[in-house]
N, C-alpha and C positions, 0 to 999 in steps of 0.2 A: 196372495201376496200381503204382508204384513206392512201396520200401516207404516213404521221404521224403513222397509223398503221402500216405500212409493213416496218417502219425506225423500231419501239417499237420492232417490232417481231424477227427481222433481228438479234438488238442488243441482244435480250434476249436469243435466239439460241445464239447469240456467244458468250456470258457469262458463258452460260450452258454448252458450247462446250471447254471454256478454264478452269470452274470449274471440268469438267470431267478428263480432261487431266492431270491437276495440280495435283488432287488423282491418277489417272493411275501410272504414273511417280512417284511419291514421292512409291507407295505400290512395283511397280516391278522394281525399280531402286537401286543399292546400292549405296553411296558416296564415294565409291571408287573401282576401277574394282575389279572383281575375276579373278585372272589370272591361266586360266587352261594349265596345261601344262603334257601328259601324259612322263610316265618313261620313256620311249622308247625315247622321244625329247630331254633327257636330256645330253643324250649320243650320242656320232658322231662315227663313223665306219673307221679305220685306214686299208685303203687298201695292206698296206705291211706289218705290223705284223699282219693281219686280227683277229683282237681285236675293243672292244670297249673299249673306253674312256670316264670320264665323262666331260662336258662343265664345263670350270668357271664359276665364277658369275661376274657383274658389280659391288657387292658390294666390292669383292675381290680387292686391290692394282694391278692397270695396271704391265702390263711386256713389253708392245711393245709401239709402235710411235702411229699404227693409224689400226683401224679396219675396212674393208668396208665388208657392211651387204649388200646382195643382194637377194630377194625377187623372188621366181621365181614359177610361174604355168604355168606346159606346156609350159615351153620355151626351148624346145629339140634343136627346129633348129636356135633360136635367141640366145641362150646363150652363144655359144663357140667364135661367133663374138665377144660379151664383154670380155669375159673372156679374149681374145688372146690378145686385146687393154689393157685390166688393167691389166695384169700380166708383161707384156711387160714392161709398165711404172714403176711399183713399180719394178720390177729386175734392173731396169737402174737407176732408185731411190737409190735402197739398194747398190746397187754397186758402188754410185759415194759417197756413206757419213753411217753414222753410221746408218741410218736409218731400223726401220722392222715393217713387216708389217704383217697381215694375211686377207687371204680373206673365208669369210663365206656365203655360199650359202644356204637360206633357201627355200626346197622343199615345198611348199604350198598345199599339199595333191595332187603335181602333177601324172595324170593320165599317161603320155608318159615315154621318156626315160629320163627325167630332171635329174634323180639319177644318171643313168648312167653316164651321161657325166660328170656332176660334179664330181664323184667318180673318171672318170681318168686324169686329174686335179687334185687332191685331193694324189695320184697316183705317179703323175708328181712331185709334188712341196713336198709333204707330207704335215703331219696334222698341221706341226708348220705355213707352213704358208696357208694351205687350208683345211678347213674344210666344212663340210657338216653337214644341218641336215636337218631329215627329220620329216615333221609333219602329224602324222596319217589322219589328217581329214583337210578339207580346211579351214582357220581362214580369212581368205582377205589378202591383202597386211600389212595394219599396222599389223596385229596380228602377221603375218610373220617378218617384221621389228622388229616389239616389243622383239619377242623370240631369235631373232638374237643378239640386242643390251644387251640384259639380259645374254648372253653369251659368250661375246666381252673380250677381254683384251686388248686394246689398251686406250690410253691415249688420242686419238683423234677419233670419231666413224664416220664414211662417210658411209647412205645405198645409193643406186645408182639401179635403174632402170636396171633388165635384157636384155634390148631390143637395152640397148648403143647408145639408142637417144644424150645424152650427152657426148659430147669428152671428155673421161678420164682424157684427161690432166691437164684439167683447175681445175682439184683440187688443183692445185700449186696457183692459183688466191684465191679459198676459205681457202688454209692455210694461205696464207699471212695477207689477212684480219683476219682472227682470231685470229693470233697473233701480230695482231696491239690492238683489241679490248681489248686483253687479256695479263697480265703480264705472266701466265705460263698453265699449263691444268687445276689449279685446281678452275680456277674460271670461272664462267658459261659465254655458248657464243654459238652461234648457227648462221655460218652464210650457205645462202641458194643460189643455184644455179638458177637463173632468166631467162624466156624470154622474161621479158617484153618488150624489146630491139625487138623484133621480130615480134611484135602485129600487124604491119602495114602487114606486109608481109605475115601473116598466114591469116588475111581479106582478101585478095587479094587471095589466093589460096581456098579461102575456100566459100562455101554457104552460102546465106544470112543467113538462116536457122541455120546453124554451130553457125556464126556470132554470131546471136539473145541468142542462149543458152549460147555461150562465156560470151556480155556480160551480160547478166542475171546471168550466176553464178557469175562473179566478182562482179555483183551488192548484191545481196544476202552476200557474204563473209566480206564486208564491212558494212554491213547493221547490220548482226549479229555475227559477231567472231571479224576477224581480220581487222585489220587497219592502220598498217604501214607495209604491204607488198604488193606488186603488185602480184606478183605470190607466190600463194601459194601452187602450186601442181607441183612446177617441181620436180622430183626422183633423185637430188640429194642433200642434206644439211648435214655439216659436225656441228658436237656437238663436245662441250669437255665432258669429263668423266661424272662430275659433273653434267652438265645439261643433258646429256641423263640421266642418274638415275635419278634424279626426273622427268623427265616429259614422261619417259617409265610406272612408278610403277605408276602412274596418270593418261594415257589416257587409255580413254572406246572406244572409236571408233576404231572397228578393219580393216572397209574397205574405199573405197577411200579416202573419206572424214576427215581420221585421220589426214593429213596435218594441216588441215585447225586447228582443236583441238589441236595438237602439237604447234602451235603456238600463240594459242588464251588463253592457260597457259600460253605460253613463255612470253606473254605482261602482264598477272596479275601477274606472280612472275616477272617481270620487268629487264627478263634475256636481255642480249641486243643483237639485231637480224640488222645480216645486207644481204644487195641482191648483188649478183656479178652477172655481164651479163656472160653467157655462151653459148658455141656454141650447138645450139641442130638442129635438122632435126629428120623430122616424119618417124617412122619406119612401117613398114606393120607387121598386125599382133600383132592390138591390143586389150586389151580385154572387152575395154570401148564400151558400144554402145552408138551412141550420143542422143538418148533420153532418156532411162530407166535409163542408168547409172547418165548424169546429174539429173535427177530427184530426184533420190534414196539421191544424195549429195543436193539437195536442202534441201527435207525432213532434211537430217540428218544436215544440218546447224541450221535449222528451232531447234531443238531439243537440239542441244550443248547449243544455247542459252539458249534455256525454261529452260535445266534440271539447268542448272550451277545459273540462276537467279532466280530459285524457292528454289535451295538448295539439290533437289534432287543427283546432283555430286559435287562435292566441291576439291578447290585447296586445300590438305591436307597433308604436305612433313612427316607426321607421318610415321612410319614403318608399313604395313600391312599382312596379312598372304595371299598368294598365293592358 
């Protein structure tokens, strides 16, 4: 077979391979998520009047400063480290200025004692400023975030990584910058916790192998989503009110890879996105494995692109039914 045949054949498969795709997508995709959420997630558990409650909505008028949403599977024995560093900081917060805050822990169909601890926390502090909730079935990380922020009352919404890679503190560095960017909460701004500052140093600790995937995925992210961010997976980014609601009721992506979506809206609604260096360190006991999991987020970069450029998901700030 001559090589002019096997370029003919090569292309024609892969015409036939993006025609297939192109109907796949467009028949089992909708243009804007379905967001399931059972009754049971609506409500959080008040460990001292032991009552249920129901969660607000983000559509609802804020009542507080600033929400942090925190995402957690099976993080029994990494969670009360964070917890003891954020609560620490926002009480010394609240007590130097008018400042308030609540922190909400979303259970991710955790299998351990996640509930537990949270619960006495929850406990500790009460519901005004710690809540819990728990989600019957596993959703990923963003699905977790997503149901979180959909629940929020704060003015300002920060989720942040259970595993407290990231120093608590430097949220003081992400507020600053957002209200440089921004005259008050009500207009959109999202800035994100960075290691790109740390790139040199993580090559160095790390496998050529790690290396390669590293940058392969930033190759990939740039290729097809985002492009004025270097990092777009650190776990922690502070939103105002505004911009979490529209780009929560908008993302499809519920697992790693939501970052990457979260802000690859945030550049076509032309929200303005800025990166603060923060201090992070690698914690043990994560639940990325480094090949299947980069993989799984290639794939899904691969797809943000397809569906968003054929039309199959669509930037749509319309009102939807849940």
């Amino acid at each position: 077979m001559s090589l002019q045949c096997i370029l003919f054949t090569g292309l024609a498969i892969l015409i036939a391979f993006i025609l297939v795709l192109f109907v796949v997508q467009r028949v089992v995709t909708t243009p804007l998520p379905i967001i399931k959420r059972h009754k049971k997630e609506r409500r959080y558990f008040d460990p001292i009047s032991v009552n249920d409650a129901e969660f607000p909505s983000i559509e609802e008028e804020p009542t507080l400063d600033l929400s942090v949403i925190i995402p957690a599977f099976n993080e029994e024995k990494r969670l009360p480290i964070m917890l003891d560093e954020c609560l620490k900081f926002l009480e010394e917060k609240s007590k130097q200025s008018s400042f308030t805050y609540e922190v909400i822990v979303v259970s991710d169909g955790s299998s351990d004692g996640t509930i537990s601890v949270a619960l006495q926390y929850s406990e500790r502090h009460t519901t005004d400023k710690f809540r819990v909730m728990e989600l019957i079935e596993n959703r990923g990380k963003g699905g977790a975030v997503r149901l979180g922020i959909l629940s929020a009352r704060g003015r300002h919404l920060l989720f942040a990584d259970a595993d407290g890679a990231t120093k608590f503190s430097d949220y003081e560095k992400l507020d600053v910058t957002l209200r440089d960017l921004t005259k008050n909460w009500q207009e959109d701004a999202i800035v994100i916790g960075s290691r790109a500052h740390l790139e040199e140093e993580a090559i160095a600790s790390r496998s050529l192998f790690r290396t390669f995937l590293m940058y392969g995925f930033h190759f990939l992210v740039w290729l097809f989503a985002v492009r004025s961010v270097r990092d777009t997976q650190c776990g922690f980014k502070l939103l105002t009110r505004p911009a979490a609601q529209k780009l929560f009721n908008i993302l499809h992506v519920e697992r790693w890879a939501f970052d990457v979506e979260l802000l690859y809206i945030a550049e076509r609604l032309n929200i303005p996105i800025r990166e603060v260096a923060v201090n992070w360190k690698e914690i043990e006991g994560s639940k990325l494995t480094p090949f299947w999991s980069w993989l799984q987020m290639g794939v899904d970069l691969f797809l943000i692109w397809f569906r968003y450029t054929i039309g199959a998901w669509r930037v749509d700030l319309k009102p939807h039914s849940n």
